[in-house]
N, C-alpha and C positions, 0 to 999 in steps of 0.2 A: 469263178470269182464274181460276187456281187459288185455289182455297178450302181453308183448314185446315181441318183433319178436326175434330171435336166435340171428342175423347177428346185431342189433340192441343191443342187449344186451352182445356180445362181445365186440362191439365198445365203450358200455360206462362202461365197465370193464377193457379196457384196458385205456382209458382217465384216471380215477380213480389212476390205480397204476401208474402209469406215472403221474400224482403230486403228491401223496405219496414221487415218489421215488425222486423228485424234492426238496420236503419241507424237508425230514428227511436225505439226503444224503448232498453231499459238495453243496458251493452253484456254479451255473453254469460258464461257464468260460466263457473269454471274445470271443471265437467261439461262441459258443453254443448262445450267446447274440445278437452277428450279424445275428447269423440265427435265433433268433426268439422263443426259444425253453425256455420252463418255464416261459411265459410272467408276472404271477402274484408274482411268487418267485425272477424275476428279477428286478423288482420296487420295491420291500419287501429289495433285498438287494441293489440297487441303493440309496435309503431312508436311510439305516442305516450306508453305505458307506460314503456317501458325507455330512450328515450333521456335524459329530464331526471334517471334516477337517475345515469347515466353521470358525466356533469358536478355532481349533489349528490354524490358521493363522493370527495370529493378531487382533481377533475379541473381543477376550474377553480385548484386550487393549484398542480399540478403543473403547467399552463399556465404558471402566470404565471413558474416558475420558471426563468429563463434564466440564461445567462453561460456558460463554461467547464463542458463535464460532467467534464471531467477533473477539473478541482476542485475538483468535487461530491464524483465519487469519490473523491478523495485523503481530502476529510473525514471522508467516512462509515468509511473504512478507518482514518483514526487515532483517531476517536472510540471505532470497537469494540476496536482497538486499546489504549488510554484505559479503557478498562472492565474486560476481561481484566488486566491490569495492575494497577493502583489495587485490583481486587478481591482481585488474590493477592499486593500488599506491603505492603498495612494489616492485618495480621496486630499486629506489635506496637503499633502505635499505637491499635489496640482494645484492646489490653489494658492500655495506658498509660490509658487513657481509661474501663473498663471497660464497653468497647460494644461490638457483635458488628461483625463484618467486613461484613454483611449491612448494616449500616448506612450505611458509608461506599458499596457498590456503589451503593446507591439514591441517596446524594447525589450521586455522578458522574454517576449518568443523569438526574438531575433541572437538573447542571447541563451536560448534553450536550443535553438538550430546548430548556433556553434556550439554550444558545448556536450550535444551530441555528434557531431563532426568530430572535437577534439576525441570524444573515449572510443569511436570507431577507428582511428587513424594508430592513436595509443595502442589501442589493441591488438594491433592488427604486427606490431612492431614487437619481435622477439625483446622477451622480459632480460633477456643477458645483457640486450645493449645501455639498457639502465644501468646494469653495475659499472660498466664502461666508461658512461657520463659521469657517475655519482660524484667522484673526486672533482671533475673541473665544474661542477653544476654547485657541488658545495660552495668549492672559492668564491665563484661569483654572486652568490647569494651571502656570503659574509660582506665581501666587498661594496654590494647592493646596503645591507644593514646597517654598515659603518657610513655610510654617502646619507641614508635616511637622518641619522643620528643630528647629521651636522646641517644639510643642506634640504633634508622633507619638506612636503608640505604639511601644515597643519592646520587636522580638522578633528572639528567634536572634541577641541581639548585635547590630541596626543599628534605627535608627529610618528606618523606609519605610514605616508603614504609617497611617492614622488610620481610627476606629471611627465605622462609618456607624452614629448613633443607633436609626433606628428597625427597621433588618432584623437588626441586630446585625452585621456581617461585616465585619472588617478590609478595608478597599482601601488597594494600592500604588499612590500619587500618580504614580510614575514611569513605571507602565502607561500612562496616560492622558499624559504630557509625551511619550511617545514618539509615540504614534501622533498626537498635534496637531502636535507640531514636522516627522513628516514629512508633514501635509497641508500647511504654511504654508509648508515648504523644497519642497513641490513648488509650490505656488502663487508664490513667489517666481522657483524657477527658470523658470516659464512666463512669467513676465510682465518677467523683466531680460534674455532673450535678445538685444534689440535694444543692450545694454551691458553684457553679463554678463562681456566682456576688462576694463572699467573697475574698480580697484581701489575708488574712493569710491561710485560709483553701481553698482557690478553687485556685485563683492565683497562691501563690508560689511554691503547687508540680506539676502546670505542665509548669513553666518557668523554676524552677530553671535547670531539664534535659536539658532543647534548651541550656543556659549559657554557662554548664560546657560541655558540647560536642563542643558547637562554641570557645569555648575558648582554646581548647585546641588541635582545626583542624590549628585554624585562624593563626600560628605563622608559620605553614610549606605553607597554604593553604588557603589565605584569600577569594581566592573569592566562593570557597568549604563552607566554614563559613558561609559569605553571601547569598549564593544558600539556605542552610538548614533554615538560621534566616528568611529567606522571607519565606519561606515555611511555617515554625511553628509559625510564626505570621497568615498565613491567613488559617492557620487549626485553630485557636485558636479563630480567630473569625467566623467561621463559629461553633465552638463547643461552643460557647457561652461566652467565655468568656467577660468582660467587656470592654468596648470601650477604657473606661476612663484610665484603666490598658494597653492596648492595644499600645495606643497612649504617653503613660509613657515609656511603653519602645524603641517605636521607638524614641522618642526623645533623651534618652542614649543613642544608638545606634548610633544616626546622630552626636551626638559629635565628637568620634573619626575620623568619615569619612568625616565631615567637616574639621577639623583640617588637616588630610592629606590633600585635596583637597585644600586647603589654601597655605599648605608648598612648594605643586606641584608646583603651580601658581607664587608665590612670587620666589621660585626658578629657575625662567627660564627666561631666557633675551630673547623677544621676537624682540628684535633688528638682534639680533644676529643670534639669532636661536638657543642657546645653552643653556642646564642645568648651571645651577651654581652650588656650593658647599650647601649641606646640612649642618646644624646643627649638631653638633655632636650628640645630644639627639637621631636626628632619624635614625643615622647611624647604627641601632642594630638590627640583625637580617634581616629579607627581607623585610622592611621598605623600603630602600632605590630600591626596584627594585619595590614595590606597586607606588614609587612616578616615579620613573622612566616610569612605563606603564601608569601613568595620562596622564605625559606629553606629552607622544609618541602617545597618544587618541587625547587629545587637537591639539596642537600646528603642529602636522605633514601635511606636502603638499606631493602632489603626486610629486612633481619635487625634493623632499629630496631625496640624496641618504644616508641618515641613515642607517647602520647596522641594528638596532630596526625596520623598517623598512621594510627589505628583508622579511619576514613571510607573513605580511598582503598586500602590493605590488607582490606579488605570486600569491596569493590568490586572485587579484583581476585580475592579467591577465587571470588568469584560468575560471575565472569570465567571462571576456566580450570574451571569446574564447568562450565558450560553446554558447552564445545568448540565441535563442529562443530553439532550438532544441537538441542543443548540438553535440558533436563530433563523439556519438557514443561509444558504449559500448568497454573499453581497448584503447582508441584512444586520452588519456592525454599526452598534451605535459609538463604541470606546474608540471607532478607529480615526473620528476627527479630535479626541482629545488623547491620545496616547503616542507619545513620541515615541520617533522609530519606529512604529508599528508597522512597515512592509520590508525589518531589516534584523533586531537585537530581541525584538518582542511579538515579531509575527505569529509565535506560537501562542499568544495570549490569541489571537484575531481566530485562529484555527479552535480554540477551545468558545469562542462566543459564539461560531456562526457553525459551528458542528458537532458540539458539547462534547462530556467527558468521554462518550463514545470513540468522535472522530479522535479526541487528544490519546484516547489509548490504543485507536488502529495505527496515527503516528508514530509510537514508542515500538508499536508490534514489529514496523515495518523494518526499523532502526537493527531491531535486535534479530529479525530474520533477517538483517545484510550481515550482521557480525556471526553467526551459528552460518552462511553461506561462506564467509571469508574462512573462518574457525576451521572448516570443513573440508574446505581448498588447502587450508596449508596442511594439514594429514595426509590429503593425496597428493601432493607437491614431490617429486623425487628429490629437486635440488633444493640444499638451503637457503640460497639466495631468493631464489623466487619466494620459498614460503615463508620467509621473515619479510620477503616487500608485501606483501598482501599483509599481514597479520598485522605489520605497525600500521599500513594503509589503513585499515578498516578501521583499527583500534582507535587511531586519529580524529578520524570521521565520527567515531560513532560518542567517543567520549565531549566532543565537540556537542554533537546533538545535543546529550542528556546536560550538560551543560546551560546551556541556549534554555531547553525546558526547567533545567532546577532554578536558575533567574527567574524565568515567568510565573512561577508557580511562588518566587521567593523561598525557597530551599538554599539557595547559592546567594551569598553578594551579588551585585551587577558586577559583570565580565564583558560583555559588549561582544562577546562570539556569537554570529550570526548560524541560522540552522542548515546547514548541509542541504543544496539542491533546495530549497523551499525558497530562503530571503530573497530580497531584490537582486537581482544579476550583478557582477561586478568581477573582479581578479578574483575573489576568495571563491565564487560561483563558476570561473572556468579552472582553478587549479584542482577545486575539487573534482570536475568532471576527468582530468589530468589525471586525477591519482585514482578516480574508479576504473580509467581505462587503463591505467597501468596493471589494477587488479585483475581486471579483464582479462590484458594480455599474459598472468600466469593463467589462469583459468584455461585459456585457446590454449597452450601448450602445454598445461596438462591431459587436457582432451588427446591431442595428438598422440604420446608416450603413453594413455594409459596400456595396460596390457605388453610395452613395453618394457623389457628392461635397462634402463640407462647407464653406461659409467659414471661411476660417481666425480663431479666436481673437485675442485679443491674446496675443503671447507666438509665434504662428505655429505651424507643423505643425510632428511628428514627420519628415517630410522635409525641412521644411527646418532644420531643426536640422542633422542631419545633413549636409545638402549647406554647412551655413557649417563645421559642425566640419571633415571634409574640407577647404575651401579654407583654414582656420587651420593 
């Protein structure tokens, strides 16, 4: 048998205790590392070093944060969006205020922090417990609307708003009636499908919610009214409801808004150029300012010098300043003369300082959230989730296009502010509210996909479809 050599068998007796003394003593320092010394104890503790900071730095957030990344990114792109913007059209309302512009940036980002808090928290919160709420979230969002009615504050001419005591900050009651009436009109459409052709059992519990919420926005807010009753009409027939009921109610509907449209007309000397005197009947309430923006839609030329006038004549020199390309990012001349401009008319600011370009990556962005939402309710197994996302988005998005048909003067003025862009405020974190609620179907359909689920009460998204089809 061969024998190790003396010199040989010293050297690997002292290798031996020298990692001994490496593995069971402190671990090496950062010398002792640059030079090389404990190679196998130094990866042993680089490895158990570096992995838990991985996960402390934000990792285990970004985990948890699922759903739709498109819808991530749409956010993050209208918020910065929302900053840019807001920072270069409060220009005059800092100096209405005697406050630096520098002031309102910081309040946007501070209310862009929350209201990415709120659609991460949203999200993160199974989309069932919304139908859960929806009925006691309705009541108190009527009861909120009837308190506005009698006891609001009022500004810019309408009473929508009531002063939350202790933060100080105006909130619009009808932010919150919107986003409850379409969880409860989506809970309702999941749960009458098995009678939702029935006019007394399937019709009337999920019209009568649209009624008493438009009815009782429509006297501070009429084209708020209007925005919601188009909307939960064309959720209503996508959720099956009947054609024939459908078309019943738009015809009530078109009543009173003919009527105005008639009063507008017949009241305005086109000789002249000037309103006449109303009827006393319609002199009640903001009647007379609904007939007033008819006529100022109709009958106005660009050579009026109109007072009614000065807002959408603003709006359109900021318009043909910006062109193709636009002025350049802070580089608005319309935005010390054009009221509202970081809130009702921001999208005229976005079309001067980034032309017809930026105004149609806008509209791009708009309609790639609605073809992301569209896409989410197809893969949605339950009904309930995929009618919360479809009215969500549809809300939002008929809002937008809204907000741009004003600026561009396509629409009367409506005073709907543009989703995620305007100045921060209740309408800027409900919306971030109802993107996260879309979110949170989004995250649970991730989870189920490849699964197959029991169907709910109310039955799947296929088969919805395969009854619609055979109707």
């Amino acid at each position: 048998m061969l024998k190790c050599p003396p010199g040989l068998r010293a050297v690997r007796t002292g290798l031996v205790t020298k990692v001994h003394k490496i593995i069971n003593a402190r671990p090496p320092s950062l010398l002792e590392r640059e030079r090389g010394c404990g190679f196998m104890a130094n990866e042993i503790s680089r490895r158990n070093f570096f992995t838990p900071n991985i996960s402390n730095m934000g990792g285990n957030l970004v985990n948890k944060t699922k759903g739709d990344r498109v819808i991530w990114g749409i956010v993050i792109i209208l918020t910065l969006v929302s900053l840019l913007v807001v920072y270069s059209s409060t220009g005059s309302l800092a100096y209405k205020y005697s406050r630096s512009t520098e002031s309102y940036l910081f309040k946007q980002f501070g209310f862009i922090i929350l209201g990415v808090l709120i659609i991460y928290f949203a999200h993160r919160v199974n989309y069932t417990i919304y139908s859960r709420i929806a009925l006691p979230l309705f009541i108190v969002s009527v009861l909120l609307l009837i308190y506005t009615l009698f006891f609001g504050q009022t500004l810019n001419a309408g009473t929508r708003w009531i002063k939350l005591p202790v933060i100080n900050m105006t909130f619009q009651t009808s932010d919150l009636a919107k986003l409850s009436l379409f969880m409860y009109l989506s809970r309702q459409l999941s749960r009458k499908q098995a009678v939702i052709k029935d006019f007394k059992k399937g019709f009337l519990p999920v019209i009568i919610p649209v009624v008493i919420t438009c009815l009782f926005i429509m006297p501070a807010n009429l084209s708020t009214a209007l925005l919601i009753g188009g909307t939960s009409i064309l959720i209503m027939f996508i959720g099956r409801v009947s054609t024939k009921h459908i078309l019943l109610t738009i015809g009530i509907v078109s009543i009173p808004v003919i009527i105005l449209f008639s009063v507008a007309v017949s009241t305005y000397d086109k000789t002249e150029h000037r309103a006449k005197d109303i009827p006393a009947i319609f002199s009640v309430g903001r009647v007379p300012t609904w007939i007033s923006r008819i006529q100022t839609f109709m009958y106005s030329n660009k050579e009026d010098a109109n007072e009614k006038l000065f807002q959408i004549n603003q709006a359109k020199i900021a318009i043909a300043k910006g062109s193709w390309f636009g002025l350049g990012p802070g580089n608005s001349q319309a935005r010390n003369f054009l009221p509202h401009s970081y809130s009702d008319f921001i999208f005229a600011i976005i079309l001067e300082e980034y032309g017809l370009l930026g105004g149609t990556f806008m509209v791009f962005i708009y309609l790639l959230f609605l073809y992301r939402c569209i896409r989410l309710y197809r893969k949605c197994p339950y009904a309930f989730g995929a009618f919360l996302a479809l009215a969500l988005s549809f809300m939002l998005v008929i809002q937008a296009i809204a907000n741009m048909g004003v600026n561009v003067n396509i629409f009367p003025n409506t005073g709907v502010t543009l989703p995620l862009v305007s100045m921060g405020g209740s309408s800027f974190l409900f919306t971030c509210l109802s993107i996260g609620s879309i979110l949170s179907v989004a995250r649970n359909v991730e989870q189920l996909e490849g699964q197959p689920p029991p169907p709910p009460e109310g039955g799947t998204v296929e088969k919805i479809v395969a009854k619609s089809t055979k109707d």
